[in-house]
N, C-alpha and C positions, 0 to 999 in steps of 0.2 A: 627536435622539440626542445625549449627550454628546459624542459623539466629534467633531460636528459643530460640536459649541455653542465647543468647548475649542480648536480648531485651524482658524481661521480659513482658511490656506493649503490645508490639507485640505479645508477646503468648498468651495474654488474649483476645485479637482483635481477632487475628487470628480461637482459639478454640469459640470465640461466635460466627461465620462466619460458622465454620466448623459445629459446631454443628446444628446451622438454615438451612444448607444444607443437612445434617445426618434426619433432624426432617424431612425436604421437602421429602427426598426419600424414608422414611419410610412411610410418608403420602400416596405418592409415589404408592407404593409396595403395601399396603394392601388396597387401592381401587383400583388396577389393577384388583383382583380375584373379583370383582364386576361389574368392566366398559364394555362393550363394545364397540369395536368401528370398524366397515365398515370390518370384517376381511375377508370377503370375495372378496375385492377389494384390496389387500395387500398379499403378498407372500412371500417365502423366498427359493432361491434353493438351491441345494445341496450347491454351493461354498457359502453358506451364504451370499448370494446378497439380496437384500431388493427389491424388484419391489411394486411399485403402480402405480394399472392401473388407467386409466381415467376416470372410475367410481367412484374411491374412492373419488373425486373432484366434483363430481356432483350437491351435497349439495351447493360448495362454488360459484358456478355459476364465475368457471375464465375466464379470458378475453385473457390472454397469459402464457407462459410458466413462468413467477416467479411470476404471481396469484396462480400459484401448487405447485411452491416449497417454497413461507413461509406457507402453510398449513403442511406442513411435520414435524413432531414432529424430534428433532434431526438433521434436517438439516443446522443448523448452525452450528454443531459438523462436516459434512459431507465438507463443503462448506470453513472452515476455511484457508485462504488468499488464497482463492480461487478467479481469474483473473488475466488476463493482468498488465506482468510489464517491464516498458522499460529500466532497473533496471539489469533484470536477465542476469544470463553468458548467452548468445547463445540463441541457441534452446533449446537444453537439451534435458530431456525425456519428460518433458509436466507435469511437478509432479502436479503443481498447476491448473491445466486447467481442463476444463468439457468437456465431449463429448458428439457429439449431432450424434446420430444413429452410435454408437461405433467410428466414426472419432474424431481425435482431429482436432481441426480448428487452421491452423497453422499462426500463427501473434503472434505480442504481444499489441499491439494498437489495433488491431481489432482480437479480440480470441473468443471462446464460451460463459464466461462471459455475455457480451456486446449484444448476438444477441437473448436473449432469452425475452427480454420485446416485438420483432418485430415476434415470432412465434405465431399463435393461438394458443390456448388451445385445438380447436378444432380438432387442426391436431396432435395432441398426442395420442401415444399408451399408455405408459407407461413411467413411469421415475426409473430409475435402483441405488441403491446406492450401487455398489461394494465394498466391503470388503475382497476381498481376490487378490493376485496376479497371473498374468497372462502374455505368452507371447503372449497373443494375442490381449493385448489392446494395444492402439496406444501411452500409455502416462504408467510410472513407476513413484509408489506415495507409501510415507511411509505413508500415512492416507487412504481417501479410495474416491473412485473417483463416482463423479455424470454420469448418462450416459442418456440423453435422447431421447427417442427414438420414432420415426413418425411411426405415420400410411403408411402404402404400398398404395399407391393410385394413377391411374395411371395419375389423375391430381387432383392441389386443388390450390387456390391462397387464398389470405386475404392481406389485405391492411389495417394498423392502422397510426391510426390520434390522435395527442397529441398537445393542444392548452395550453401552460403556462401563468400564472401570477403571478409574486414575486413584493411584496412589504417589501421594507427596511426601516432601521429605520430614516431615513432622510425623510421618506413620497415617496422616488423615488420609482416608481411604473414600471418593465419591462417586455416585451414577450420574449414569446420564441415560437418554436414549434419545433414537432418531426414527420416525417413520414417515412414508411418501408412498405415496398411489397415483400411477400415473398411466395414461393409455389412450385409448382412439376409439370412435365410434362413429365411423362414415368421416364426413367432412368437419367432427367435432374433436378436438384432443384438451385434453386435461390432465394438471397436475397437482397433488396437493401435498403439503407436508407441516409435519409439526416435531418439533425437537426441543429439546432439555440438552445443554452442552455446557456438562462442567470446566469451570474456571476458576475454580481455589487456587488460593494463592499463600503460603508463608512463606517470606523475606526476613533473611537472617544479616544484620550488619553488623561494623564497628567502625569507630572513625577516633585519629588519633590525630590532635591542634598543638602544635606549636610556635613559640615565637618567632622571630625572625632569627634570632643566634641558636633555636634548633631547643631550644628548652619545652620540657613537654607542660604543656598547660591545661590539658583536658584530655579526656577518653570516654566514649559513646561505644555503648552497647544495645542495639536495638534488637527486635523482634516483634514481626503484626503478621495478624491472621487474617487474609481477607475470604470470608467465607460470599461466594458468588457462581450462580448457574445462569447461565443467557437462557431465557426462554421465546422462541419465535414459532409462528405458523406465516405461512405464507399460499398462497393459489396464482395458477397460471391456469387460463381458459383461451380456447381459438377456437374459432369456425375459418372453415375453408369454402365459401362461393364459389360458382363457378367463374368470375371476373373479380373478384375481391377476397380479403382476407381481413378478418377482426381479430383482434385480443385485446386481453385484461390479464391486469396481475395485481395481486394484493398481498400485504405484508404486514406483521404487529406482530412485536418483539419487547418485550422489556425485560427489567428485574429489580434487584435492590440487593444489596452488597456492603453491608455493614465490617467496616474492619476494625478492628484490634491491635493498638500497639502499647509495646512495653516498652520503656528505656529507662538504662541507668547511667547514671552519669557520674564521672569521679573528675574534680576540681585538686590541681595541685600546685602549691605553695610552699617550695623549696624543697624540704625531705619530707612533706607530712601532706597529706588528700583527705579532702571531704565528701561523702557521695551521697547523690539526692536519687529519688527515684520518680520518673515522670508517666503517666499511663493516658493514653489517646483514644476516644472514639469516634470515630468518621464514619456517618451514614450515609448512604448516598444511594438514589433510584433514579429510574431514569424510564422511559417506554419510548416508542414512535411507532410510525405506521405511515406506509405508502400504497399509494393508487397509483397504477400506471395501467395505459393503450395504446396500441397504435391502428390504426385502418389502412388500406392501401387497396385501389383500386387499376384494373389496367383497362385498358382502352383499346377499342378497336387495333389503332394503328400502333398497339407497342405501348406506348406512352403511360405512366404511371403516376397517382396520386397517391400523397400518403400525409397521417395527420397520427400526431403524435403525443402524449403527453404523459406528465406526472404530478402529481398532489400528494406531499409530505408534509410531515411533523414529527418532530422530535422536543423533549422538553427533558430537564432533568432539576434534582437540587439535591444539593450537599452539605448537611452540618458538619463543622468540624469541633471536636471540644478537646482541650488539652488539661488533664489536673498536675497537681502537684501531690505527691505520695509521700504521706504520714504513716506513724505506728498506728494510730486510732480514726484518722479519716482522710480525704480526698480534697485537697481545695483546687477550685477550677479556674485560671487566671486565662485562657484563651479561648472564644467562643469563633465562628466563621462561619457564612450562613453564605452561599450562593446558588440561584435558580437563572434558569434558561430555556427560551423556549424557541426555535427555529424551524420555518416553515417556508415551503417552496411552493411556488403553482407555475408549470414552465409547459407553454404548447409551443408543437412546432411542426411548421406543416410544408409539403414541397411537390415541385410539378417536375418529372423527370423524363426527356423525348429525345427521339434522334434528329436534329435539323438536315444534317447529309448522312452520307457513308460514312463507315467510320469514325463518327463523330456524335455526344450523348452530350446532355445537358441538361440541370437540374438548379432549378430558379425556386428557393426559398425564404420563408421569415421564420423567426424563433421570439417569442416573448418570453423572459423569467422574472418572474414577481418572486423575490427573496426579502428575509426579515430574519431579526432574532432579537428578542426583550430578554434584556438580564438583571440579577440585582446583586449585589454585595453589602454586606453586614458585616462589620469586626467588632466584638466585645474582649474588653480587655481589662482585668484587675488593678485599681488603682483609688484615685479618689474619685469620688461623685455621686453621681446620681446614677444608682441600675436602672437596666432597661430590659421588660420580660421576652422584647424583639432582639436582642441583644446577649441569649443566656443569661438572663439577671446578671449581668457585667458592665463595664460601662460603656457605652456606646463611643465611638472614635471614628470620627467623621474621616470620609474616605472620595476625592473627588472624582467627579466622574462614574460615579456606582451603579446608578439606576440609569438602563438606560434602554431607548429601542432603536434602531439600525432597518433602515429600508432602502433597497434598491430596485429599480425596478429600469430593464433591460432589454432593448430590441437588438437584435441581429439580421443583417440583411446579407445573404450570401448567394452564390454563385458558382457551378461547378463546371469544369467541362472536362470530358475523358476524350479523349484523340489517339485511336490504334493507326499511329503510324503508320506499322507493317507488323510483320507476322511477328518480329522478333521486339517492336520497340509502344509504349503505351506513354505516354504522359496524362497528367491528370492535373489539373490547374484550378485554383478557387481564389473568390476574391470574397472578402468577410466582412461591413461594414455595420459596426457596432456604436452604439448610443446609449448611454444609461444614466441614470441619475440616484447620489446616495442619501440618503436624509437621517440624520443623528436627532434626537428627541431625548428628553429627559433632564439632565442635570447639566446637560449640551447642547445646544441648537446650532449644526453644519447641514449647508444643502452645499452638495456641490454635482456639478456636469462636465462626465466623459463622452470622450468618441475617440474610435478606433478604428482605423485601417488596418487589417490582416490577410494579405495574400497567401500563397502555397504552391509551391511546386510539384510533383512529384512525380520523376523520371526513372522509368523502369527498360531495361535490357537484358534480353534473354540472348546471349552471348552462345552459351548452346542448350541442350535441352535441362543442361545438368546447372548449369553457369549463369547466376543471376547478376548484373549491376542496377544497384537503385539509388539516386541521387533525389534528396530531398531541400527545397529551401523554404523556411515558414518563416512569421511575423506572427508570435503566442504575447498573450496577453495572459498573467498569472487570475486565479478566482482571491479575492480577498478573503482572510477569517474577521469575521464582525466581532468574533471573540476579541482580538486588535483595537476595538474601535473605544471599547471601556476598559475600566478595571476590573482585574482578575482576581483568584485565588494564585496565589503562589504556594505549593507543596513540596518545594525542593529544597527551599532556604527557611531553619527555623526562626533563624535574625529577620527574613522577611517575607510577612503573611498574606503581603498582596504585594500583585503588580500594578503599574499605572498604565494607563489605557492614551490610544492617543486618534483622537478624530480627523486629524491631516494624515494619515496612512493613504498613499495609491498603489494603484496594480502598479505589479512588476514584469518588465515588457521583455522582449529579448525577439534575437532573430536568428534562428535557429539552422544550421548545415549541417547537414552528416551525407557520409558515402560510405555504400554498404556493399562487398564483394561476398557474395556465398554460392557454395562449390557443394552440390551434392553428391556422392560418391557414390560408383557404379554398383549395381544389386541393392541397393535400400542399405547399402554398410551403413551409411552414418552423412553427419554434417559437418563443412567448414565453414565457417563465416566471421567476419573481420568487420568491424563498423569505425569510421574515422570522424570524429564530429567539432566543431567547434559552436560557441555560444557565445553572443553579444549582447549583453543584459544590461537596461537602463533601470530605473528604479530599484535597486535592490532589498530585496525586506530584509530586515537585520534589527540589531538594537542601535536604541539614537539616544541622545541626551534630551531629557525632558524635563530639567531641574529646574525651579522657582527660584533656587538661589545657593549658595555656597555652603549653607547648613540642611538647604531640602534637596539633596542629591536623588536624581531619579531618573529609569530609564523603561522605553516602552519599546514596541516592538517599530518599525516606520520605516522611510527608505533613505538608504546611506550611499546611494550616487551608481556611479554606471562600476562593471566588471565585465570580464571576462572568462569563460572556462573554455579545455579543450581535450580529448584524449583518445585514445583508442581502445577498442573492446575488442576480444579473439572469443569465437565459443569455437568448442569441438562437441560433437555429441556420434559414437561411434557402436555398434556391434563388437565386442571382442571375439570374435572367432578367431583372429589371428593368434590366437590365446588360447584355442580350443575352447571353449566359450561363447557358442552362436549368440546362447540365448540371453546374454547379460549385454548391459546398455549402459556405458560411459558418458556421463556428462562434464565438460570442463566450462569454466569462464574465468579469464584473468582482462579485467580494468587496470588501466592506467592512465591519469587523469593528472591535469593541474589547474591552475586558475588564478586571477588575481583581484584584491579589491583593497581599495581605500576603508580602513580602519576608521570609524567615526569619533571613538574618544584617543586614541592615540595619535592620529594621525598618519600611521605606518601602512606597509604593504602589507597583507596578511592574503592566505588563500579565503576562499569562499567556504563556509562553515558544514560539515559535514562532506566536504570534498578533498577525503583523504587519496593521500600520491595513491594507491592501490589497494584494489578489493578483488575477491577471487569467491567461486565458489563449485563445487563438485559434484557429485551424487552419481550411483551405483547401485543398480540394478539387477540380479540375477536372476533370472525363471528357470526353475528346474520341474520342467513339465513331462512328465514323468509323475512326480509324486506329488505334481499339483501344487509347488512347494516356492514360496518366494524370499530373496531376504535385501537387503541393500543398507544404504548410509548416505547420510550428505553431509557436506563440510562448508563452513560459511568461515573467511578471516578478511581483517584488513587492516592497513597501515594504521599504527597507534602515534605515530612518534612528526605527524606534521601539525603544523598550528591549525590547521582544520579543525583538528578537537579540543580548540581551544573555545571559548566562549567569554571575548572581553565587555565587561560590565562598565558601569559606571563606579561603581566601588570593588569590582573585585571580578580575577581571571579565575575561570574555570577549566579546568582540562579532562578530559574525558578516556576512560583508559578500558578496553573489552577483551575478554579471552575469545578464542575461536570459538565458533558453533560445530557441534556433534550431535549427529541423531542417527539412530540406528530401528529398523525396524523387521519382522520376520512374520510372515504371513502362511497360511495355510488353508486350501478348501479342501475340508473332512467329510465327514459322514452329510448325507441328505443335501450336501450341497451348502451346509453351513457353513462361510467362511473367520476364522480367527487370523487376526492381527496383532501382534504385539509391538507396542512400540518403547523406545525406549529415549525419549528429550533430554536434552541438556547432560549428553552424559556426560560430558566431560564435566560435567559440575562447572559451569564457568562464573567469573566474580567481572561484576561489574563496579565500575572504580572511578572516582572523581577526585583530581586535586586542588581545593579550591584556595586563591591566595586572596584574602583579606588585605583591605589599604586604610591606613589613618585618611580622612579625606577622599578626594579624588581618585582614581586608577593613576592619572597619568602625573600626581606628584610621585608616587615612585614611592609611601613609605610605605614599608610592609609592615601588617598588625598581627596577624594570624596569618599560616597554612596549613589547612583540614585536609588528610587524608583519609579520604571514609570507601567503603568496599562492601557488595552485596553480592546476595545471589540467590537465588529459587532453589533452588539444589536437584538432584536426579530426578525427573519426574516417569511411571510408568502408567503405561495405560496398556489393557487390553479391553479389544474392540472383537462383536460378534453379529455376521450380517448374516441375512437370507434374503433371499429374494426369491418369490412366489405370487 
């Protein structure tokens, strides 16, 4: 690999990395032919699906359905960006989603993710990890999809209760709580829940600006209080027919989350400083609410009908006010006013049959009707005329502000699964897209796409333990319509908005990976290895969008073709070999590179956020026995590649993070009450930007200022208290 051949230091990192993993799995391997573990609670069918039944779990005394799935060796390999994302094109096929008694749960704010802390443990049959494909599952995935699955019973209910308390590093101390009702009655199941889930937040910084010959010119001292709880309720309903299956799901979540900020600021000029004091209030609420269902019916001869949908809304708005701090009053020289409001309506519906042996196909459309209306306001201290729309401030025209954003989207697609033989599956789709975007307001763009998206996706059961899966796709990225106008900017106090750019398109790419995974004998544990590379046209990134050499500007838009590529290792193991059955290792080390043309410089730089390497951990032990659990996870990654660079139109930003540490300690006590203690961000990590300032342009080269400023949350604890009855 390039990335190896170019960075010497990085090869050696890398092979001490690879080798400590090479050592683990050999460790691995030759106490597998020693271990035993529950095989009798653990299966594997013909299509190489993994099932564990509810016995295998008996040991771990769980309370609900993800008490069972982190006892699962490999299920973080199984599970990867697995949930709900408000994010993704449409419906889709459901790639990332889990199913719960072979249905996918159709939403994206309320999906199967999300409802498994609210099922008992008790009402599980089995939990299925699929690895091969099928036209008979409700959701198509180039990994392999989780299936959970209930006891038949012709009635059961359970009702769980979750009592929070987080304490921050300000000493603020807040509740929360969680409750869900969920159960069966004949061919009817139901779920409900409603939760309070704190999310206060105080942020402690500093940030110290110099010139270019290193002269100190300023020092920032901040501190804000964002006082914020999420409040959601949500329902899931199904009936089960005797040839069909119905559900619904619904969801409504908001809040309002006022924060508080303090800064002082010290201005210096030779041996002697002046200090002002600045104080911030930013309100900001926000709610949504989603409908989703889907139907499915089968037919005589096999064959299956399904009809899908979802109806969302989200809206939000956020004042921002900035004063200036006197002995005797408050003067207010920065007002910011932005609202939004985005809305989906997406059906999709599909006919799924076997034409021969061996051979499934499933012939679909999708519609998505997407929108989002936005506004932006800047008032700002100076001369004029105030404005009461404005913070009695003066209004400062902003282009591009007001604006609505419509797209409205067909997809015509095509699947076909082909078992080979007993050991080989392919599964192939062809994805033919059309949509149109329409800009209104302060803008008038219509413009028309279409896309061609094929898929491959080649599975090999090499032996029962030994998977290979080769995938080839044509992805088309979903746009943010946030892109499409001007923003707030929160990050840069020199600049209180962004500009917005109406010629933005999808970002395309054509996607490879080869994926080797090696399950180890007795349920020890997982190896797996993922090789992929990407060829990406349209890249979103920042571009120049300047009026002229005094109105320097840049927006978000696409800055030409790239490339990335690299390889993944997970281990996920039992330590018995350690005396240690019941504890469960997770490893993942990435290593990755990529290249793209730089839009204001001109140069090579990697792809943004795709640092040389990421790694992450997590440890597990059950001491069952005393009912007793404790673990930790570890998250770091390369700080020192231009990845974490962010080149502006005026000015480079570099991005700088400590590792992630979290630690937690669990216990089921008296009457079956379970306690969790957890303990986030031990490490106290500081998050850090150093940003260099240019007279002009970036790419004249003079440098004006570089701000090093540094934050962080600080140790957060919470303790959590469930039952379930």
């Amino acid at each position: 690999m390039l990335l190896l051949e170019s960075e010497p230091w990085m090869t050696r990192n890398f092979n001490r990395n690879f080798l400590k993993l090479s050592a683990l799995s050999l460790g691995i391997t030759v106490a597998s032919q020693v271990t035993g573990q529950q095989i009798d609670d653990m299966s594997s069918n013909n299509d190489s699906s993994i099932v564990y039944r509810a016995s295998f779990f008996a040991d771990f005394s769980p309370v609900n359905v993800n008490d069972m799935i982190n006892r699962i060796p490999g299920i973080n390999i199984a599970m990867q960006f697995r949930g709900g994302s408000n994010n993704r094109r449409g419906l889709g096929p459901g790639e990332n989603e889990i199913l719960i008694n072979g249905q996918r749960q159709t939403g994206k704010s309320n999906e199967g993710r999300s409802q498994l802390g609210s099922i008992s443990a008790e009402h599980v049959d089995y939990i299925e990890i699929i690895r091969s494909t099928s036209e008979e599952m409700d959701v198509r995935s180039g990994g392999q999809v989780v299936n959970i699955v209930l006891l038949d019973s012709a009635s059961r209910s359970n009702v769980t209760a979750e009592a929070i308390m987080e304490r921050y590093q300000d000493g603020t101390v807040e509740p929360g709580a969680k409750v869900s009702w969920a159960g069966q009655n004949e061919g009817f199941n139901y779920l409900f829940r409603i939760e309070a889930e704190p999310q206060y937040q105080n942020q402690v910084g500093k940030e110290f600006s110099r010139d270019a010959e290193g002269t100190l010119l300023e020092t920032r001292y901040d501190e804000s209080v964002r006082e914020r709880t999420d409040y959601q309720t949500s329902f899931n309903l199904g009936y089960q027919f005797e040839k069909s299956f119905v559900q619904f799901n619904g969801l409504y979540g908001g809040d309002c989350n006022p924060e508080d900020k303090d800064r002082l600021i010290n201005h210096y000029i030779g041996n002697s400083f002046t200090t002002r004091q600045e104080r911030e209030f930013i309100d900001r609420c926000r709610d949504n609410w989603e409908m989703g269902g889907d139907y499915e019916y089968e037919f005589n001869n096999g064959s299956k009908y399904r009809f899908l949908f979802i109806v969302n809304s989200g809206q939000y708005d956020s004042t921002r006010e900035r004063f200036n701090v006197f002995a005797n009053r408050d003067e207010k020289d920065l007002f910011l006013y932005s609202e939004g409001r985005d809305q989906e309506r997406i059906f999709r519906t599909s006919y799924t049959w076997d034409p021969l042996i061996n051979h499934g196909l499933e012939l679909g459309v999708e519609r998505a009707e997407t929108s989002r209306d936005s506004d932006l306001r800047l008032g700002m201290d100076g001369i004029g005329t105030p404005s009461v729309n404005h913070g009695n401030l003066i209004p400062i025209a902003i282009d591009n502000s007001d604006s609505t954003v419509e797209e409205m989207r067909y997809e015509n697609f095509l699947v076909h699964n082909w078992r080979v033989s007993n050991k080989i599956s392919v599964e192939s789709s062809l994805t033919y897209e059309t949509s149109t975007i329409k800009q209104t307001g302060d803008v008038f763009n219509e413009r028309d796409f279409d896309f061609l998206r094929p898929k491959v996706d080649y599975r090999y059961n090499i032996t029962q333990s030994t998977q290979l899966r080769a995938t080839v796709e044509k992805k088309v990225s979903q746009l943010s319509f946030r892109d499409f106008s001007a923003s707030s900017d929160s990050q840069d106090d020199d600049q209180n908005t962004q500009a917005g750019n109406p010629e933005i398109a999808q970002e395309q790419s054509w996607e490879y990976s080869l994926n080797l995974e090696y399950r180890l004998p007795n349920d020890l544990g997982v190896l797996n290895s993922e090789l992929y590379y990407r060829d990406i046209e349209d890249v979103i990134d920042l571009v120049n969008v300047s009026t002229g050499p005094d109105d320097l500007r840049s927006a978000r838009g696409n800055i030409g073709d790239a490339y990335r590529y690299g390889v993944r290792l997970d281990a996920s193991t039992r330590l018995g070999f350690l005396g240690l059955p019941s504890a469960l290792l997770n490893v993942n080390l990435s290593v990755q590179d990529s290249e793209v043309t730089d839009p204001f410089l001109g140069t090579k730089r990697r792809l943004r956020f795709n640092s040389r390497w990421f790694g992450n951990s997590s440890f597990r032990h059950d001491i069952t026995r005393w009912d007793l659990s404790y673990g930790l996870s570890y998250f770091n990654s390369d700080n020192d590649s231009d990845a974490r660079r962010q080149i502006d139109i005026i000015d480079i930003e570099r991005e700088i993070r400590d590792y992630g540490l979290s630690m937690f300690i669990e216990k089921k006590a008296f009457n079956g009450v379970t306690f969790r203690f957890n303990v986030n961000n031990a490490n106290d990590p500081q998050r850090c930007r150093e940003r260099t300032r240019f007279l002009g342009a970036t790419v004249n080269g003079i440098v004006e200022e570089i701000e090093d400023y540094c934050s962080g949350y600080g140790v957060q604890y919470a303790l959590n208290a469930s039952y379930t009855f």
